[in-house]
C-alpha positions as CSV (number, residue, x, y, z in Angstrom):
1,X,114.3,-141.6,42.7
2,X,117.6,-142.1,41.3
3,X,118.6,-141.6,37.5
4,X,117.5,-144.9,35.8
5,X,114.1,-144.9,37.5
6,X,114.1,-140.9,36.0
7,X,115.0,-142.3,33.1
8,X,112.5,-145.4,32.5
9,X,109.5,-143.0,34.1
10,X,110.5,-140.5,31.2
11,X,110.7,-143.1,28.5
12,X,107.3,-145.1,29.8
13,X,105.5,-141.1,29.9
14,X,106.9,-140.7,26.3
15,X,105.6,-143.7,24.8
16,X,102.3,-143.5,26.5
17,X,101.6,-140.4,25.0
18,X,102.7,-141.2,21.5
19,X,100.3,-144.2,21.6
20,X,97.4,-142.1,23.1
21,X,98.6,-139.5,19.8
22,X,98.4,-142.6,17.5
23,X,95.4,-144.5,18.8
24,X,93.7,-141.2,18.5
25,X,94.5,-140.3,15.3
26,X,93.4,-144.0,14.1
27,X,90.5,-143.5,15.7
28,X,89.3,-140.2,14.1
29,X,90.4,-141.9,10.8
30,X,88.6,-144.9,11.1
31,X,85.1,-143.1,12.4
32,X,85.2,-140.2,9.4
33,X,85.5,-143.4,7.1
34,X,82.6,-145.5,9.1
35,X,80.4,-142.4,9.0
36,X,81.0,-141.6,5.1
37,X,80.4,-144.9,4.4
38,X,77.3,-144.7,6.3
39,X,76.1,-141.5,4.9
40,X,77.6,-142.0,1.4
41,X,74.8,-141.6,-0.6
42,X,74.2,-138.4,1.6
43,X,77.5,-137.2,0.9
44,X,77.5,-137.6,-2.6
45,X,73.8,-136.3,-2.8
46,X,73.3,-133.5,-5.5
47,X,70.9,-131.7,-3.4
48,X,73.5,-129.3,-1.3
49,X,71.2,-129.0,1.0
50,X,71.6,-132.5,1.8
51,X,75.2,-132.9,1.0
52,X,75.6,-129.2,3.2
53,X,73.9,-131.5,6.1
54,X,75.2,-134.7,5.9
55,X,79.0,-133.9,6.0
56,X,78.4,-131.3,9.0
57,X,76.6,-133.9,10.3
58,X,80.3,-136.0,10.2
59,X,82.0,-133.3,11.8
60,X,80.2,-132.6,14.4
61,X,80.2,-135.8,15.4
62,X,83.8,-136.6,15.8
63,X,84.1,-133.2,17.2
64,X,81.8,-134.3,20.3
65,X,84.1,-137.2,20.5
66,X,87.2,-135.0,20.5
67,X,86.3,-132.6,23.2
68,X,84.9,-135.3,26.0
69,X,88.9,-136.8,24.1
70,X,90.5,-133.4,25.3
71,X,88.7,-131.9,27.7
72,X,91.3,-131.9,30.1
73,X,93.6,-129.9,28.0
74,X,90.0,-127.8,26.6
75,X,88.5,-126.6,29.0
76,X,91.5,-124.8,31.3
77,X,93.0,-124.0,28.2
78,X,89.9,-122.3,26.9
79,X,89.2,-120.0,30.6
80,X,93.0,-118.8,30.3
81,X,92.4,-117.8,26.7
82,X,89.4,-116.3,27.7
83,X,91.0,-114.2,30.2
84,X,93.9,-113.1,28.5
85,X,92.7,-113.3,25.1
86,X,94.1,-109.7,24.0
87,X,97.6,-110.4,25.3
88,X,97.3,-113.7,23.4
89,X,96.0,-112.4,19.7
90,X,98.6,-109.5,20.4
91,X,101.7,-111.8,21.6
92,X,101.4,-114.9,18.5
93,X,99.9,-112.3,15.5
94,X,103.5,-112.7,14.6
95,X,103.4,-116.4,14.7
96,X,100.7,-116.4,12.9
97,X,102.1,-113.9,9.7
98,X,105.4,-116.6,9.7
99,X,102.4,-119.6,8.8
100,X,100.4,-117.2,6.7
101,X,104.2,-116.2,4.6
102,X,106.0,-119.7,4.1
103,X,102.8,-122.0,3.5
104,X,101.5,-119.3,1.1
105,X,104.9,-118.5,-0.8
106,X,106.0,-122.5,-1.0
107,X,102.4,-123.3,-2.4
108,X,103.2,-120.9,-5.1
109,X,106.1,-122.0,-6.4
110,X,104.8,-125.7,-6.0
111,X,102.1,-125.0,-7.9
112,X,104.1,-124.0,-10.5
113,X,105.5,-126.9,-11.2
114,X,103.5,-129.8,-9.5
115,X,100.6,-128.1,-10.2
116,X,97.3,-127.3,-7.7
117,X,97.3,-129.9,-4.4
118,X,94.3,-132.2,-4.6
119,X,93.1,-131.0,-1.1
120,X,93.5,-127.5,-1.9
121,X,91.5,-128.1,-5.1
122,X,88.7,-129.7,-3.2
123,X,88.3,-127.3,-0.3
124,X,88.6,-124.1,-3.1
125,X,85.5,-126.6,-5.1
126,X,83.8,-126.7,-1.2
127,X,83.8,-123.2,-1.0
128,X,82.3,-122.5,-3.7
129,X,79.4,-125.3,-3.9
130,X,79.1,-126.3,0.1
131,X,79.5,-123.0,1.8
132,X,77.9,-123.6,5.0
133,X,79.4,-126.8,5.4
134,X,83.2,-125.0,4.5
135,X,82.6,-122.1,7.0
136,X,81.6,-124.7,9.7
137,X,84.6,-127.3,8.7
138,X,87.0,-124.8,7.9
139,X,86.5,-122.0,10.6
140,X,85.7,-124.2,13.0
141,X,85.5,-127.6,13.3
142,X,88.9,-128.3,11.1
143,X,91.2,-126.0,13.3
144,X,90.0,-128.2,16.6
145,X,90.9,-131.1,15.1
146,X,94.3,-130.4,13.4
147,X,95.2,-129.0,16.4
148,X,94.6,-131.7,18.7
149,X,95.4,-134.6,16.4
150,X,99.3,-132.6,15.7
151,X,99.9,-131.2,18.6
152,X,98.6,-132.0,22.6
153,X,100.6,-135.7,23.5
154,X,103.4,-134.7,21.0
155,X,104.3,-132.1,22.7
156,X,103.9,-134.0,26.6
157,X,106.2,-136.7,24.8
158,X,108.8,-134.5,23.3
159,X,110.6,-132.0,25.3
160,X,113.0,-130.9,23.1
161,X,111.7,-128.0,21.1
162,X,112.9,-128.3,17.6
163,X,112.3,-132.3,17.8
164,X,108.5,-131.4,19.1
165,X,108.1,-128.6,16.4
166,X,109.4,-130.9,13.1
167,X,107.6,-134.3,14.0
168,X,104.2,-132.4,14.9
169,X,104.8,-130.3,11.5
170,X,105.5,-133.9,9.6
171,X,102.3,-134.9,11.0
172,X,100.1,-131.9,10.2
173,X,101.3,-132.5,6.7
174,X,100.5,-136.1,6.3
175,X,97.0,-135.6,7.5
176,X,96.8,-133.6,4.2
177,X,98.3,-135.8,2.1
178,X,95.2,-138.6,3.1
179,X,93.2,-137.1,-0.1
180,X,93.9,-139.9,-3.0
181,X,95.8,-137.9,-5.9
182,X,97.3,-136.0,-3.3
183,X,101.3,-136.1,-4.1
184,X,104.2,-135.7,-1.6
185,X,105.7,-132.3,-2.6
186,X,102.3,-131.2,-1.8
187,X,102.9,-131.6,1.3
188,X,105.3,-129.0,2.4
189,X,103.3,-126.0,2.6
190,X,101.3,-128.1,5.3
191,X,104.2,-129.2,6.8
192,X,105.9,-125.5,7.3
193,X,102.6,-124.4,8.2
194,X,102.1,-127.3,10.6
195,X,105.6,-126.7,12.3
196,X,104.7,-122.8,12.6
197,X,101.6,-123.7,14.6
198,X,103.4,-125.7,16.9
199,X,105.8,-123.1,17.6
200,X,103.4,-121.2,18.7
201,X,102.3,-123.7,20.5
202,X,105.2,-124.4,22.5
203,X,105.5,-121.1,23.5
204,X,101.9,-120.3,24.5
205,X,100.9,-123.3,25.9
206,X,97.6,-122.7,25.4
207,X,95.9,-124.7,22.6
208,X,93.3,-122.5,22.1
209,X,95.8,-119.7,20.5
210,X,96.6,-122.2,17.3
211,X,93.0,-123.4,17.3
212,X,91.8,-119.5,17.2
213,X,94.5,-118.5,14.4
214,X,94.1,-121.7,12.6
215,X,90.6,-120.9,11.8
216,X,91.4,-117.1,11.2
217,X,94.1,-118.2,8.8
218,X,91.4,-120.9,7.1
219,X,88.5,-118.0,7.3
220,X,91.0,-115.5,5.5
221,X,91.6,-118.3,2.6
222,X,87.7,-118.8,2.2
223,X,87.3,-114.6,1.7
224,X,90.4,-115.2,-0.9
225,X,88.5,-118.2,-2.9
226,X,85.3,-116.1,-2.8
227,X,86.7,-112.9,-4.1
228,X,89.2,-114.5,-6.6
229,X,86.0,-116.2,-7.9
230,X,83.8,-112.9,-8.5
């Protein structure tokens, strides 16, 4: 194979994947908006039971969807975590403290002048009113899906490091910027947060890592909202 053909293979690989990332994300958007407009009544319902229900119902859903999606990248991913699951957890804690420090520290001092993010209001209001359904979405159906939608074809179609990391972090953030009132500046907690995750992506390979510390860094912000609420 001599350099062009190298060259166009790279390219065609590159694009493929950032279409597969793109249809995919269009997809999950478009479903989560056919199913809550399907169950909105449910949704909206002021029996929690109900509303508890209805929007697990949504997630796990779309999640069945998005593992039969991955399961290629899933299912090895999840035996080698499995196996080395200490060295993992030991290895990225550090990772994981960089996410916890600059997403908490630049939310503060956004908040203090831009006020609370819309999607950190609602989730806090979640907590607090839908528990069951925040423990499921936050702690585990949420991670899964962040993950994937940010961070598996990015990463096949970028191969430089820092390019990878910033446009998978852009990405995270904008997903949290979908939640009407939400405002831009909001965003870069997410996006620091986003682009701290797919370091440690990069480096572990292994999707499973950011999907177990995403949902130990959204469990810990649950216990937070519950005791600052006592």
């Amino acid at each position: 194979m001599n350099n062009l053909e190298k060259i166009t293979n790279d390219l065609s690989n590159k694009f493929n994947c950032i279409m597969k990332q793109t249809f995919i994300i269009l997809g999950y958007l478009v479903l989560t908006l056919g199913l809550q407009l399907y169950l909105f009544k449910d949704i909206n319902s002021t029996n929690l039971l109900i509303a508890n229900l209805s929007n697990t119902f949504i997630n796990l859903s779309l999640l069945v969807v998005f593992i039969f999606i991955f399961r290629k990248s899933l299912i090895p991913d999840f035996y080698d975590f499995k196996k080395k699951f200490k060295t993992y957890v030991k290895k990225y804690f550090i990772y994981w403290i960089i996410a916890f420090l600059l997403s908490n520290i630049s939310l503060n001092i956004i908040n203090s002048f831009a006020g609370t993010p819309t999607t950190q209001a609602i989730n806090e209001a979640y907590v607090l009113t839908l528990p069951i359904y925040s423990i499921i979405n936050m702690v585990i159906i949420a991670p899964i899906f962040e993950e994937l939608l940010t961070k598996v074809y990015f990463k096949k179609a970028f191969k430089n490091k820092y390019v990878y990391i910033l446009l998978s972090g852009l990405l995270f953030g904008s997903l949290h910027l979908l939640t009407p009132g939400s405002k831009l500046v909001h965003s870069i907690p997410y996006v620091l947060l986003g682009s701290s995750f797919s370091l440690m992506y990069y480096d572990s390979d292994n999707i499973w890592t950011n999907i177990f510390y995403h949902g130990f860094h959204n469990a810990l912000a649950i216990i937070i909202v519950v005791v600052g609420s006592l």
